[in-house]
N, C-alpha and C positions, 0 to 999 in steps of 0.2 A: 627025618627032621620035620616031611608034615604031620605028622601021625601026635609025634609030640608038642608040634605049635597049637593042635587040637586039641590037644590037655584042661591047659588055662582058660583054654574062650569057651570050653564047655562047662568048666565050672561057674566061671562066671555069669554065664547063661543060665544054670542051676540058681547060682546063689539071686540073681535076678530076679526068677523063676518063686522062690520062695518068701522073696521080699513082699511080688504079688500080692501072693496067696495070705502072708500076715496083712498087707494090707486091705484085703478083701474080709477078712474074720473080724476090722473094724467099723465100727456105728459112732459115728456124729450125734449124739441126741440134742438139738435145743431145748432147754429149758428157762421158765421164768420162774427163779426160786425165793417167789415173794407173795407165794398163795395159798396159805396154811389151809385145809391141812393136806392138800395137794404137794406142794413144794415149799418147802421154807429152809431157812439156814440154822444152825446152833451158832453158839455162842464161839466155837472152834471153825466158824467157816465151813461146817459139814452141811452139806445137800439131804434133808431127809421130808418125807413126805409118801402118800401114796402113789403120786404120779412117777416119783424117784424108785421106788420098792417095785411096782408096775416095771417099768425099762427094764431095771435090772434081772428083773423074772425073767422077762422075753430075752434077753439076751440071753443067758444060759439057758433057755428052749431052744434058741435058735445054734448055739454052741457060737457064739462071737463074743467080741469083746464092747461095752462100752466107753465111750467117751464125752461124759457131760460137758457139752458146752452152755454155761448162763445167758439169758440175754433178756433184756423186755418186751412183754410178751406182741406188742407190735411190730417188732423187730424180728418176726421169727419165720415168718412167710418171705420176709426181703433175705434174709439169710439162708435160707431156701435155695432159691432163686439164683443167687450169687455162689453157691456150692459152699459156704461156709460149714452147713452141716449137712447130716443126711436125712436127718426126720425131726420134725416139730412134735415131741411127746409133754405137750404142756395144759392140758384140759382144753383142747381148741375144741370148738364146736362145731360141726360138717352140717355145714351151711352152701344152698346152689350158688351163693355168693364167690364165698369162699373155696369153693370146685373149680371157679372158673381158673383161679393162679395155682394150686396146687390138687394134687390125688389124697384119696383119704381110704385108712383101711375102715373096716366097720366098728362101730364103738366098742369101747370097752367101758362105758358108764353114762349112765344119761342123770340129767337133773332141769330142774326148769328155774325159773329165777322171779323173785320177787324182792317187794320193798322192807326197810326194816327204817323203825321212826322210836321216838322216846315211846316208852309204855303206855296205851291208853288213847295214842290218838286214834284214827277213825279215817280209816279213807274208801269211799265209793268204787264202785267197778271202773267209772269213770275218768277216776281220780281229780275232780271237779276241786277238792280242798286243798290241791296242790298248788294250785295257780296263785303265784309267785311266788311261790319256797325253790327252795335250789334243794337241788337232789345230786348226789356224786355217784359216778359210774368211771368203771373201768374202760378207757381210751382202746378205740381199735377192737371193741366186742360186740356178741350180740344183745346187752344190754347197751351198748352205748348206739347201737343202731336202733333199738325201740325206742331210746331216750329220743334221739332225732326225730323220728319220724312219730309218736306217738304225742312224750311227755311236753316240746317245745310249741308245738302248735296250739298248748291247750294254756299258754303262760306260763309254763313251770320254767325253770333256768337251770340249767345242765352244766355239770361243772365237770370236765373230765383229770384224769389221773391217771398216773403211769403204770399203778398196782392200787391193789385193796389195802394193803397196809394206810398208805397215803389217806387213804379215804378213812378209813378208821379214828387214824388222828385228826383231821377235821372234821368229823362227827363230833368227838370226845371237846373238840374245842369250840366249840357252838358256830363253825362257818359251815356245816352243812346240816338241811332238817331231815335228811331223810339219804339213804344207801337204796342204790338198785343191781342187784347182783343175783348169781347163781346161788339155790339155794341153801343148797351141802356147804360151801365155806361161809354163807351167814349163819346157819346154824351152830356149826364149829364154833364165831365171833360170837353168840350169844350165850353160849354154855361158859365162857373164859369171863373171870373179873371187870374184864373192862366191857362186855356185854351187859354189865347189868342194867337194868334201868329201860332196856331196850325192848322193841318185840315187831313182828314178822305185823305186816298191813296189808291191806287192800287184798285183791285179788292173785291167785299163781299163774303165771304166763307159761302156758305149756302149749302154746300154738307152736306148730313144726314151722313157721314162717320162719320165727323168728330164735325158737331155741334147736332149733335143726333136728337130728335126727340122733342127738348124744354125741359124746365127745370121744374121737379119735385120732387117729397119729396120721399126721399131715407128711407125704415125702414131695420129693419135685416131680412135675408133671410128665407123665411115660412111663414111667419108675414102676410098670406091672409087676415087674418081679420081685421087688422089693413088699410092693403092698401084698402082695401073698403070701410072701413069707411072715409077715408080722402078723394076716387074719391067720395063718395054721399056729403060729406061736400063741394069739392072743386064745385061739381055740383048745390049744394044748394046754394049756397052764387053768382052764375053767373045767377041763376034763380032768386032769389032775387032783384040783381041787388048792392050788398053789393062790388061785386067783381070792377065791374065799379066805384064805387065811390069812392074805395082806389087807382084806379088804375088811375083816373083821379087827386088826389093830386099828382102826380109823372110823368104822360107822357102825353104830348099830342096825341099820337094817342094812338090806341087799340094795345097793345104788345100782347096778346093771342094768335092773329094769328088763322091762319083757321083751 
């Protein structure tokens, strides 16, 4: 009689046991799917972008399964935090700032960021011709952190926003003179119809102060084993050659960087 009470409580310790194990084969990704050509949505509510084709790579290197979660991208460190997901794969920037709340594996792409104004204008190293134009930046970045500490002291007015789209449209509507953002999705915005008219100014910000060290996957703080396993995936998929061929539907040159 105990031998067969033994039966049941061992399966079920089994079936337990394997509930686990699927649940460990699964990844939480944060995403903010509103930063072409990073992440954006279709018309169908589809998640597509490089940063989206990226996760998905790693996760078949890693043999787990994904699970997209959307969120704004200032929202994605406090989601972190609160175990809502398990890694912020959304072009964040690894930043000593940004180290202090979360771990970061090493980039998988770097870019630096500058200004873009109507065709023709003219701005100094300084940015001296800015002072009183409003400039729109992305809320919660490291554009929105030079914008503070650089663009407001010198008179410019700083408008911030939830995404780059937001910004786009008030460009196009004359409430902003001037974008300050990472380079690669300005440029993106400038090759598209509603780009026209537009063009790249002033100086490229490529101090490690403030564009960090390239953009990487943010997990919650401790979480070593996690970030190792995402630099051997990030590694595997660039020795592959998996990395170059998502990376070539989306840019003409190599973004990695050295």
């Amino acid at each position: 009689m105990k031998k067969r009470a033994l039966i049941p409580a061992l399966a079920l310790s089994l079936l337990a046991s394997s509930h686990l194990l699927a649940a460990e084969k699964t990844l939480r990704i944060g995403i903010e799917a509103a930063y072409p050509p990073f992440a954006s949505k279709t018309e169908e509510g589809k998640i597509v972008g490089f940063d989206y084709d990226i996760g998905n790579a790693l996760c078949a290197q890693m043999k787990v399964k994904c699970v997209w979660v959307e969120g704004e991208f200032d929202g994605l460190i406090p989601s972190l935090k609160v175990k809502k997901i398990d890694m912020a794969l959304s072009s964040m920037t690894i930043n000593e700032d940004r180290k202090k709340s979360v771990d970061f594996t090493h980039k998988y792409y770097f870019t630096s960021s500058r200004l873009v104004m109507k065709d023709g204008a003219v701005v100094d190293d300084q940015y001296a011709s800015l002072k009183g134009k409003t400039v729109g930046v992305q809320r919660a970045t490291t554009t929105d952190r030079y914008a503070t500490e650089v663009f407001e002291p010198k008179g410019i007015t700083v408008k911030r926003y939830s995404n780059n789209e937001e910004i786009y449209m008030d460009l196009a509507s004359g409430r902003l003179d001037a974008i300050f953002a990472d380079t690669i999705p300005l440029n993106d915005f400038l090759q598209m119809p509603r780009g026209k008219g537009y063009a790249f100014v002033g100086p490229e910000l490529k101090d490690p102060k403030y564009v960090g060290e390239g953009a990487g996957i943010a997990v919650r703080k401790g979480n070593g084993e996690l970030v190792n396993e995402l630099n051997t995936a990030i590694d595997g998929i660039r020795a592959s050659g998996e990395y170059q061929k998502i990376s070539q539907q989306y840019f003409k040159a190599d973004i990695y960087g050295d």
